[in-house]
C-alpha positions, -999 to 999 in steps of 0.1 A, spaced: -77 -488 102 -60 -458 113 -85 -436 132 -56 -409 142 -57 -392 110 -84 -364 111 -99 -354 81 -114 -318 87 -136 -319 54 -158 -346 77 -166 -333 111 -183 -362 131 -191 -364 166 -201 -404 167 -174 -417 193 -188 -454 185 -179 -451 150 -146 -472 145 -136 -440 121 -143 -416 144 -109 -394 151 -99 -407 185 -85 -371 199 -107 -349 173 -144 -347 164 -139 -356 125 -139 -387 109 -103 -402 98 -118 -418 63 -108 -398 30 -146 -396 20 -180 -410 31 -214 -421 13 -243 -403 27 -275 -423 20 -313 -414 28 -341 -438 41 -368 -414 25 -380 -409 -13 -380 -372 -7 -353 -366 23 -363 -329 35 -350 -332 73 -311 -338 90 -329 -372 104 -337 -384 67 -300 -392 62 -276 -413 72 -236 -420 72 -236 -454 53 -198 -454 57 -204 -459 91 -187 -490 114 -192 -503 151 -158 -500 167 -149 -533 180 -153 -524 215 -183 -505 208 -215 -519 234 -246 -515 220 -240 -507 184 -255 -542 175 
C-alpha cells in the first residue's frame, strides 16, 4: 500500500493507521466505511473507521 498519496476528502490524524498519509494528516485510501457500535449513534465516539489497519510497525495496536 502506498500511504504517500493524500486524499484530502479524508482528513485523519491516526499515525498508527497503515493508511494514514505519512507527511500529511489525511488518509491515502480512495474511500472508507464508517461503521457504528450503537443502534442509535448520536455522539463522534459512537463511530468508528472500519477501513482502519495496524501499520506493521505499529506497537500496541494489537
Amino acid at each position: 500500500m502506498d500511504n504517500t498519496y493524500a486524499n484530502r476528502s479524508i482528513h485523519c490524524t491516526v499515525n498508527s493507521c497503515k493508511f494514514h498519509n505519512d507527511k500529511e494528516n489525511y488518509c491515502s485510501l480512495e474511500s472508507i466505511n464508517v461503521q457504528t457500535h450503537e443502534p442509535n449513534p448520536t455522539k463522534v465516539e459512537c463511530t468508528d473507521c472500519a477501513s482502519f489497519m495496524c501499520k506493521d510497525n505499529c506497537k500496541g495496536c494489537m
